[in-house]
Backbone as JSON, one array per atom type, in Angstrom:
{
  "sequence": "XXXXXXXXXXXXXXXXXXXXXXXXXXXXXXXXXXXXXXXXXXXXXXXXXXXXXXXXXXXXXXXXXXXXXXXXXXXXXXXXXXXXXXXXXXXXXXXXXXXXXXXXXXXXXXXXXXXXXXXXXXXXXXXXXXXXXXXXXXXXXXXXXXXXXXXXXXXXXXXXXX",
  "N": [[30.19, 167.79, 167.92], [29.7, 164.77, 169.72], [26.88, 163.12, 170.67], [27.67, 161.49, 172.93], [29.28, 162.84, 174.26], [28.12, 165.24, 174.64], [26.43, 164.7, 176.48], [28.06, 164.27, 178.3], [29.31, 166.42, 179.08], [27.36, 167.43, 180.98], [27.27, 165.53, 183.04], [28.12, 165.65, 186.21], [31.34, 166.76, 187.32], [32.45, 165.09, 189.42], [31.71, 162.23, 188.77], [32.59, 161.91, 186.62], [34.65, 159.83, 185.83], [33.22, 157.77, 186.44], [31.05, 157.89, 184.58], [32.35, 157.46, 182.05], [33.45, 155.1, 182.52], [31.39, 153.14, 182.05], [30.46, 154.12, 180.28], [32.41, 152.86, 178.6], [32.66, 150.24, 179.15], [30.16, 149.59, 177.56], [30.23, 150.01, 175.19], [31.69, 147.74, 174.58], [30.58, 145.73, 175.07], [27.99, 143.31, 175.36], [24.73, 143.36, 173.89], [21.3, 142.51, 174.02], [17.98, 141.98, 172.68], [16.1, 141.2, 173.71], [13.95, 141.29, 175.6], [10.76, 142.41, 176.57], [9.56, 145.33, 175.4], [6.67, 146.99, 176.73], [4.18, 149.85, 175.96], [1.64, 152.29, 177.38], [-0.92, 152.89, 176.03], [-3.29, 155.23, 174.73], [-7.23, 154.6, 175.55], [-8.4, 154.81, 172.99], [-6.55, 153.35, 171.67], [-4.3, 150.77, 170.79], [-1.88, 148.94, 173.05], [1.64, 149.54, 172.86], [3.96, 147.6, 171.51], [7.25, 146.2, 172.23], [10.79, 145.17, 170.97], [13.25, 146.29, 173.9], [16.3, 147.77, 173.42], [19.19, 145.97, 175.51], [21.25, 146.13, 177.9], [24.02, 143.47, 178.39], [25.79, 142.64, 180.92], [28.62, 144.7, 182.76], [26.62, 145.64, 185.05], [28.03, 146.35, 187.48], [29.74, 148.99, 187.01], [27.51, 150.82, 185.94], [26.09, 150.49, 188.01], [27.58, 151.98, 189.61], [27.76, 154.59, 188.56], [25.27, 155.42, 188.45], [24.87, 155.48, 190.86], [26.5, 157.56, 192.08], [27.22, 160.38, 193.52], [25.31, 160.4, 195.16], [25.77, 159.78, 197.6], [26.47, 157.87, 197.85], [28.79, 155.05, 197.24], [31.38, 156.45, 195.16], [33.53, 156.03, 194.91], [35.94, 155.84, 191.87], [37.18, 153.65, 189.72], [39.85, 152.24, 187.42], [41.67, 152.33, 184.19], [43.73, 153.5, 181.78], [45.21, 154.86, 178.91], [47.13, 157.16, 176.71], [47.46, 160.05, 173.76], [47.06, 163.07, 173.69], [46.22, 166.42, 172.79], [46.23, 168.88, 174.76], [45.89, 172.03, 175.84], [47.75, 173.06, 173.9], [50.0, 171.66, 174.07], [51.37, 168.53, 173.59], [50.11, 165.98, 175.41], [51.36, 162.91, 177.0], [49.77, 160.16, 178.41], [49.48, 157.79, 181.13], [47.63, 156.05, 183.15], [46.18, 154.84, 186.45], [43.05, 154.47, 188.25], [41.9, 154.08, 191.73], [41.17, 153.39, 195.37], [42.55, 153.88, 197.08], [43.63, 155.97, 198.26], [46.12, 156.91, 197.66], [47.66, 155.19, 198.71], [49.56, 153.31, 198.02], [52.56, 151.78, 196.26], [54.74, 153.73, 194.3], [54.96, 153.73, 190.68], [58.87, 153.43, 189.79], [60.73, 155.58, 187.67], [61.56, 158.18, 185.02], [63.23, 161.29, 186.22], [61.01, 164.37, 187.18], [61.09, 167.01, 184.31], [62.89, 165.28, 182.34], [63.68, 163.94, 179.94], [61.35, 162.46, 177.45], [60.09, 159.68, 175.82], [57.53, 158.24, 175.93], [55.11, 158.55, 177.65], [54.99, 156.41, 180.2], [58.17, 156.43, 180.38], [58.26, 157.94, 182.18], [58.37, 158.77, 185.94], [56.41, 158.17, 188.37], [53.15, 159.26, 189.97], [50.78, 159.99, 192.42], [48.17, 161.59, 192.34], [45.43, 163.31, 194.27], [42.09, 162.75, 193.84], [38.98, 163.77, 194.06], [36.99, 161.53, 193.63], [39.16, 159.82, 193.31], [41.98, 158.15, 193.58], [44.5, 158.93, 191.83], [46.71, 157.3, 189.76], [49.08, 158.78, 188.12], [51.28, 158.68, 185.15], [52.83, 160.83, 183.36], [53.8, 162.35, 180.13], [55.11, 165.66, 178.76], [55.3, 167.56, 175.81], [57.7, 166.16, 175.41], [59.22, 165.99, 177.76], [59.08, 164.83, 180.9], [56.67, 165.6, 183.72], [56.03, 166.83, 186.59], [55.29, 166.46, 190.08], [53.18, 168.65, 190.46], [52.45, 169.49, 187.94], [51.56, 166.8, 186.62], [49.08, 166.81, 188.26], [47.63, 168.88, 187.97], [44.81, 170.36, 186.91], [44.45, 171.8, 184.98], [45.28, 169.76, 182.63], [43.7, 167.42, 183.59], [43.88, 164.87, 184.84], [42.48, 163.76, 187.36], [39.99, 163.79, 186.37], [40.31, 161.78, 183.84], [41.52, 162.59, 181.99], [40.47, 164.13, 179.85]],
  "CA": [[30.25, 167.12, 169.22], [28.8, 163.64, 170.03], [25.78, 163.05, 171.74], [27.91, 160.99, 174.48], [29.86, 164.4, 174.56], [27.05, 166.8, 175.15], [25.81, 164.01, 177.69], [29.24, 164.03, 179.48], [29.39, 167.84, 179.74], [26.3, 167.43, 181.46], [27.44, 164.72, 184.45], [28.97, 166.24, 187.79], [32.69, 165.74, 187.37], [33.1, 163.65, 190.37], [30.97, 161.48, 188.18], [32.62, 161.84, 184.49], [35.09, 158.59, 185.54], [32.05, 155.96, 186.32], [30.47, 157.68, 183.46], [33.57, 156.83, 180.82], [34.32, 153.47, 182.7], [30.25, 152.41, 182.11], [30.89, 154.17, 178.13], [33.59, 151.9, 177.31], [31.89, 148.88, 179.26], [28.91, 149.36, 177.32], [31.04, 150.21, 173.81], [33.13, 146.8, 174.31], [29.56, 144.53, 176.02], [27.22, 142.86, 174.44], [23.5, 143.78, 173.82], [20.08, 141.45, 173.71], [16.68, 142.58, 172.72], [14.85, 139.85, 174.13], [13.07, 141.59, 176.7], [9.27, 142.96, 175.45], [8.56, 146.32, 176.68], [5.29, 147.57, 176.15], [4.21, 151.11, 176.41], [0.96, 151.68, 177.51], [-1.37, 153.88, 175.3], [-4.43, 156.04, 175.09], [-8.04, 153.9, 175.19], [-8.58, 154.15, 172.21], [-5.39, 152.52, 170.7], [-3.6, 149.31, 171.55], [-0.22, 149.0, 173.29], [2.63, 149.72, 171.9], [5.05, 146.44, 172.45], [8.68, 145.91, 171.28], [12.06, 144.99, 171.89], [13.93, 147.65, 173.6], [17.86, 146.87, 173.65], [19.05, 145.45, 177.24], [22.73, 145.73, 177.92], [24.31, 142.28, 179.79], [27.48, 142.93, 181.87], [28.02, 146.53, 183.2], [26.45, 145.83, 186.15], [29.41, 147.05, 188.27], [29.93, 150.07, 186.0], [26.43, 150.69, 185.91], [25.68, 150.96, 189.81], [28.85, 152.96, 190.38], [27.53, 155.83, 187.81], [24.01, 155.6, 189.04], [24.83, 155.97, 192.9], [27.28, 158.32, 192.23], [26.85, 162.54, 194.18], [24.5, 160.88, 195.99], [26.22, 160.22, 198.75], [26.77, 156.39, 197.36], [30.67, 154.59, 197.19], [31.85, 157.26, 194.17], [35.09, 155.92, 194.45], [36.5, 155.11, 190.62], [38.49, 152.51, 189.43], [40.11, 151.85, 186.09], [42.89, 152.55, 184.48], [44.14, 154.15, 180.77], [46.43, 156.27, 178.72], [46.67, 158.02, 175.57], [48.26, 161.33, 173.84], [46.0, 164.39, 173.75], [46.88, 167.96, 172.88], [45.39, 169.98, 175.61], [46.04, 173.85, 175.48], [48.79, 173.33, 172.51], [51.4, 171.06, 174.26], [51.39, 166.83, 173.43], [50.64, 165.27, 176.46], [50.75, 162.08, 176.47], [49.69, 160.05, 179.8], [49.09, 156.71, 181.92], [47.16, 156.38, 184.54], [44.88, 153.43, 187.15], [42.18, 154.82, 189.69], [41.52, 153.15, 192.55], [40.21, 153.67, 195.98], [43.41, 153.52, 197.88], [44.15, 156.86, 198.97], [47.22, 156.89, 197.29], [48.63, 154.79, 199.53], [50.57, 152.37, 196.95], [53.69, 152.0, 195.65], [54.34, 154.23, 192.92], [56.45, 153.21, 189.64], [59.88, 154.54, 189.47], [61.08, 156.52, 186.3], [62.31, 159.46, 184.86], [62.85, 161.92, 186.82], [60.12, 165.91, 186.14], [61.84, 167.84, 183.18], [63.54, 164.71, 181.83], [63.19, 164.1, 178.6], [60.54, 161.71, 177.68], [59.24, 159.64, 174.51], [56.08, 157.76, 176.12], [54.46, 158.15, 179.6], [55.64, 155.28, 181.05], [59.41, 156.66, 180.55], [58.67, 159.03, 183.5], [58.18, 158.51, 187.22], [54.92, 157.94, 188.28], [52.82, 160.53, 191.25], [49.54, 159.96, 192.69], [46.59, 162.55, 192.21], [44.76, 162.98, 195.35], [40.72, 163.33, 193.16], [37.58, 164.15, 194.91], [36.86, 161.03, 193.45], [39.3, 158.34, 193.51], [43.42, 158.14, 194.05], [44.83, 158.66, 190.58], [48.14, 157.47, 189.43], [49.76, 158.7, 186.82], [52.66, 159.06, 184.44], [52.57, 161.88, 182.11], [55.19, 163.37, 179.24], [53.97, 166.57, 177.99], [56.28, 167.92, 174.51], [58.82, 165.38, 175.61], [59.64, 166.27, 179.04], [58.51, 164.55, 181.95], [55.99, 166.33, 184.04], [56.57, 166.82, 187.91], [53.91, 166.11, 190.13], [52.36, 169.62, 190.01], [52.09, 169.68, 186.68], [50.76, 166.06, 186.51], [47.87, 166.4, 188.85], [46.93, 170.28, 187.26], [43.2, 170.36, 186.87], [44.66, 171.93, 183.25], [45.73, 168.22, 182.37], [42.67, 166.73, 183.88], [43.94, 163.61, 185.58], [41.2, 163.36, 187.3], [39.12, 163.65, 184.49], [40.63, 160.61, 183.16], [42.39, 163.14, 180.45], [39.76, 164.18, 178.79]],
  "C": [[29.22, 165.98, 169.22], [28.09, 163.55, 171.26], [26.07, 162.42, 173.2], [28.69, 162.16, 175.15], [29.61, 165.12, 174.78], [26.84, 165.97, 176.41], [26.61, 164.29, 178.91], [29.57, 165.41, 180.29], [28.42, 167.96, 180.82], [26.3, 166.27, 182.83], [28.51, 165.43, 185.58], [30.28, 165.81, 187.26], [33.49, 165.05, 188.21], [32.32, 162.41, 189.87], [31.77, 160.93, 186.58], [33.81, 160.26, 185.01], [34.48, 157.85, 185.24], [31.37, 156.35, 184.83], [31.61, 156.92, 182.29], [33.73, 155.16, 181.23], [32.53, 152.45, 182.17], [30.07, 152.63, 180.65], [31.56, 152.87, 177.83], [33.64, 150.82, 178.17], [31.01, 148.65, 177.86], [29.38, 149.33, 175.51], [31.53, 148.54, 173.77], [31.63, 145.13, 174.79], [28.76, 143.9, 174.94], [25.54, 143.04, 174.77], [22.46, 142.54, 173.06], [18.94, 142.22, 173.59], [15.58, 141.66, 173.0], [14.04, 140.11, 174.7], [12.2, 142.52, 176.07], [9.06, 144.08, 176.09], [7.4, 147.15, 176.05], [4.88, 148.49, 177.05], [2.72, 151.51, 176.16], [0.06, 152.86, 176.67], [-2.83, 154.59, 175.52], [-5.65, 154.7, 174.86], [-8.41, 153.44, 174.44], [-7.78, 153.08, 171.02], [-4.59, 151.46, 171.55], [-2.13, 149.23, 172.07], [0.24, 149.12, 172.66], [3.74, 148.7, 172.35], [6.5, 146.7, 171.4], [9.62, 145.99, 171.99], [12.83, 146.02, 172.09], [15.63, 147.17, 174.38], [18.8, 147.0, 175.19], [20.67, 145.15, 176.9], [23.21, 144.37, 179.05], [25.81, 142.83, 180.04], [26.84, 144.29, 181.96], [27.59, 147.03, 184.28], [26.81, 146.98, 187.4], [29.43, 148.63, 187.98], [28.45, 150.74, 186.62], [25.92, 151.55, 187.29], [26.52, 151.97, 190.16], [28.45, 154.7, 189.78], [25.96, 156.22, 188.3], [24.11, 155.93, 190.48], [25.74, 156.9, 192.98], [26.81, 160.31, 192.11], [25.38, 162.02, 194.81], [24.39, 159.74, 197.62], [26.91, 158.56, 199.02], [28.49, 156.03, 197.67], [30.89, 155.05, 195.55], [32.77, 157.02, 193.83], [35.18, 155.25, 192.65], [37.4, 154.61, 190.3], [38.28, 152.43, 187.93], [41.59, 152.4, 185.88], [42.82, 152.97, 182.36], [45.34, 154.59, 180.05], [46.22, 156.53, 177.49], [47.95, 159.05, 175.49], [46.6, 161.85, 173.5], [46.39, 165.67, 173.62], [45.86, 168.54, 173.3], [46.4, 171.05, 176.01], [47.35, 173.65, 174.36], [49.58, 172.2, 172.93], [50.56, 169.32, 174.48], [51.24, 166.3, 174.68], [50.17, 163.75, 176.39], [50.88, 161.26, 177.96], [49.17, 158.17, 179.98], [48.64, 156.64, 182.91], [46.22, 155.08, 184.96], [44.64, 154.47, 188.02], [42.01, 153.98, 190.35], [41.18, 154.09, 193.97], [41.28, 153.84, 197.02], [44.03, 154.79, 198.54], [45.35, 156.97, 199.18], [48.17, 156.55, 198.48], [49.68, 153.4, 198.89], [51.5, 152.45, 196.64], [53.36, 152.63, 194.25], [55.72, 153.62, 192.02], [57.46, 154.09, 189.45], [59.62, 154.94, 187.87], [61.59, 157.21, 186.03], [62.19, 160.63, 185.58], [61.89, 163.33, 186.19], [61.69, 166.78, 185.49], [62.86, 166.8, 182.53], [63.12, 164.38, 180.47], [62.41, 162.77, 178.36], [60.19, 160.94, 176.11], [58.12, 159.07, 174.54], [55.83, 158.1, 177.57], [54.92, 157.19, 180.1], [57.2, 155.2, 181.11], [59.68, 157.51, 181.83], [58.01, 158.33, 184.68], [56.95, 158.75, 187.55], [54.07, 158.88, 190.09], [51.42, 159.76, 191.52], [48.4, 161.06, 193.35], [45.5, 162.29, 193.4], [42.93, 163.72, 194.73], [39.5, 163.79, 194.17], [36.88, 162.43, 194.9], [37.55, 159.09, 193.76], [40.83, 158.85, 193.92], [43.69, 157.69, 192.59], [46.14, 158.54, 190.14], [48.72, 157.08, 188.19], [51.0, 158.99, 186.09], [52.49, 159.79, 183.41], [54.14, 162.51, 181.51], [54.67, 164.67, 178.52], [55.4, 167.6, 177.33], [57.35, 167.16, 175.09], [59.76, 165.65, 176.73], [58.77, 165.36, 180.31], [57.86, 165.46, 183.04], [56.37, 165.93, 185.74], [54.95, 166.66, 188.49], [52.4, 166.77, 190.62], [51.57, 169.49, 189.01], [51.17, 168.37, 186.44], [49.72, 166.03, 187.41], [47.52, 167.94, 188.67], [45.52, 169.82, 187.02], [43.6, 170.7, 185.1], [44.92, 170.26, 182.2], [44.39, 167.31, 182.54], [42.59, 165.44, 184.31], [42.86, 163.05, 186.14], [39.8, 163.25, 186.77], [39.37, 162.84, 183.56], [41.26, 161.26, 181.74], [41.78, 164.04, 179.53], [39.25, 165.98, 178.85]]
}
């Protein structure tokens, strides 16, 4: 397990979106070490200075994961998809967060139990999170998922999948 993986077990999960959406800011951003930080030491020894690495962009990201469970605007936005085998069966999924209280149009599609070969062949639901308004399209072993099954806590929609 990776150290952003022990970290993640370890954030509230009305939190684990902003955390992933401020990961894969910070994975995709760019980093400067320009800024000197010096650390301040015992009397008899001399600072300790050096560059310590300063992410630019992220901002956004950033604030949303830091103010977030405490009592801050938690809402998460982004958007994804993927396959994943969670508990044995292929699922493979699409999904955008947003803040909208699933009040959007959703995308037609296939109708649940139709047969499926990507997420975006099936009809699309919206996940009412603790967090945000999640809407997604999921195929799981080549069936289209209904919109039980796609907003299951087993699936983890609002968990961005994961």
């Amino acid at each position: 397990m990776s150290q952003c993986e022990e970290f993640e077990e370890d954030v509230p999960r009305e939190c684990r979106s902003a955390w992933r959406a401020l990961r894969d800011c910070a994975a995709e951003g760019e980093w400067t070490c320009e800024a000197e930080t010096c650390i301040p030491s015992s009397e008899s020894e001399s600072d300790s200075c050096g560059s310590e690495p300063v992410l630019i962009g992220c901002s956004e990201e950033a604030s949303r994961f830091e103010s977030c469970g405490d009592g801050g605007d938690d809402c998460a936005e982004g958007d994804g998809g993927g396959t994943e085998t969670i508990d044995g069966r292929v699922v493979q999924y699409d999904f955008s967060s947003d803040c909208s209280a699933c009040n959007r149009p959703l995308l037609g599609g296939a109708s649940p139990s139709s047969e499926c070969t990507k997420a975006t062949d099936c009809e699309q639901f919206c996940c009412a999170c603790s967090d945000a308004s999640v809407y997604v399209q999921v195929c799981v072993d080549g069936f289209c998922a209904s919109d039980t099954e796609a907003c299951d806590d087993s699936l983890g929609a609002c968990d961005g999948f994961h």
